[in-house]
Structures are given as structure tokens and as C-alpha cells.
C-alpha positions, 0 to 999 in steps of 0.5 A, spaced: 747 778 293 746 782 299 745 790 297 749 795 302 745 801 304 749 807 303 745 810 308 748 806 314 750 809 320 758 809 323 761 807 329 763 800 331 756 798 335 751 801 330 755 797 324 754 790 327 747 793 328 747 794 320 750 788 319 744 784 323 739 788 320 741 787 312 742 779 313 736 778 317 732 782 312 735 778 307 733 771 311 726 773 312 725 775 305 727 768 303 734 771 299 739 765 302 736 757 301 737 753 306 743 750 307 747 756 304 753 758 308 754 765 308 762 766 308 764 772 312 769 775 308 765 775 301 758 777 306 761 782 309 764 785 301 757 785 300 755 789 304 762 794 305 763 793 311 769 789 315 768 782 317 768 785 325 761 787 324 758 782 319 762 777 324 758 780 330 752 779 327 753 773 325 754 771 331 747 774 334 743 770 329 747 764 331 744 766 338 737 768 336 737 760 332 736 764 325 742 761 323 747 755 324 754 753 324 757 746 320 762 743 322 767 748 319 764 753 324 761 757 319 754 760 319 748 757 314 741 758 313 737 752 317 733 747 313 727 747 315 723 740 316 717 739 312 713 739 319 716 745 321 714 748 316 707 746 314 706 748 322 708 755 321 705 756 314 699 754 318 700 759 324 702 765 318 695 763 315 691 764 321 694 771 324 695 774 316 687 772 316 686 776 322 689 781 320 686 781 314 679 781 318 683 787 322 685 791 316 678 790 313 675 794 319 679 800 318 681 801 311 677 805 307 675 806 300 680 810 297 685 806 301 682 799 297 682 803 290 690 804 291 691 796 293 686 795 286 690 799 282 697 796 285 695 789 284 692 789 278 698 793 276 702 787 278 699 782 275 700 786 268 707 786 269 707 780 272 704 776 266 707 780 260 714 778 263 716 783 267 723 783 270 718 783 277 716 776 275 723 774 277 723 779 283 716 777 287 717 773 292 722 780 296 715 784 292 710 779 296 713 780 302 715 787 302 708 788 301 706 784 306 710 786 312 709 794 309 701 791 310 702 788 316 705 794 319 699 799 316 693 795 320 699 794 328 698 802 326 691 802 324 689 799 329 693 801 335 
């Protein structure tokens, strides 16, 4: 279920913009399973906007191939073939050790103790059943597109 920001802007363009933003995140995250349609009304509730906007947005990431439309024109997530997703897996795998070796060069010690300290905290809450353990994979790639983001700004 997607969770409306309070904080989103006004206006009809800035609200499609919105709309986009919140579905791709949620696509991004692994929130919808391939093959889920996203019904316009129920999404937009959703997301407290109208379905003018969500329809827009939804309508981009049709265009963008993020998302298909089934024989009742309605927007689902793509299932993604085995072969596909062994080959993206296996790009992610080579450009996240890149950017590990990266980050290595730029970080420093104060920097290592903090991801330490989250980590190990992590696995604490993790292994003691934590309501994060229902929640790790929107956690993992949180922190792994907030990573990415701090070695693209580390590194110029």
C-alpha cells in the first residue's frame, strides 16, 4: 500500500509529478509483485490525490515500460523472465562492487564505525524479530540507494 506524502506540492503538473514519483519508488522497492495491476481509483485513494494525476503518471511509466497494460487496459507490473533478471542481477552485481571499491577510497573511519554500528544493529533487530524483519527489503534498498548517492557525491 502506497503511503501519501503530506509534504506534496499543488498544482496539476507537480501533482502528476508526485503521483510518478511515489509509484516509481514503489516499483523500484520491490512493493508491487509482477503481474499486480494498479487500479486507478484504489492507487489514487492511495495516494490522496485524484485519478487525473495517478492516470498521468501511470500512463508515463507505460511509456517508460515500467509498467504494462493487460487486456482491460489497466496498468501492471511487468513479470520479469528468469534470463532477464539473472542478467540485471549480474550488471547490479559488477557496478555495486564498483561503487563499493569507490566508496572505499573516500570513506573514512568515523564513516566505517557509523555503517558498523547500523549494521550490527540491524542484525540485532533482525534476529530478535523485529518488525524490520518484515520490512528489509524497502530498509536494504534505502540504504543502498542512500549509498549509492553518497559515493556519486563523494566522488564528484
Amino acid at each position: 500500500m502506497v503511503t501519501p506524502d503530506h509534504s506534496r506540492p499543488e498544482g496539476r503538473g507537480a501533482l502528476a509529478a508526485y503521483a510518478y514519483q511515489q509509484i516509481r519508488d514503489q516499483l523500484i522497492y520491490c512493493h508491487y509483485q509482477g503481474g499486480e495491476r494498479l487500479v486507478l481509483r484504489p492507487l489514487a485513494a492511495a495516494l490522496g490525490l485524484s485519478p487525473t494525476p495517478v492516470r498521468e503518471a501511470l500512463l508515463r511509466l507505460i511509456s517508460e515500460q515500467a509498467l504494462e497494460l493487460d487486456d482491460r487496459n489497466t496498468a501492471c507490473v511487468p513479470v520479469t523472465a528468469r534470463e532477464v533478471f539473472l542478467e540485471i542481477h549480474g550488471v547490479r552485481g559488477d557496478l555495486e562492487e564498483r561503487i563499493t571499491r569507490e566508496l572505499a577510497t573516500h570513506v573514512t573511519a568515523d564513516e566505517i564505525a557509523v555503517m558498523r554500528a547500523k549494521h550490527h544493529d540491524f542484525i540485532l533487530a533482525y534476529e530478535a524479530g523485529s518488525h524490520m524483519r518484515r520490512r528489509w527489503p524497502m530498509w536494504f534498498f534505502t540504504a543502498r540507494r542512500h549509498g549509492f548517492r553518497g559515493v556519486c557525491l563523494r566522488s564528484g
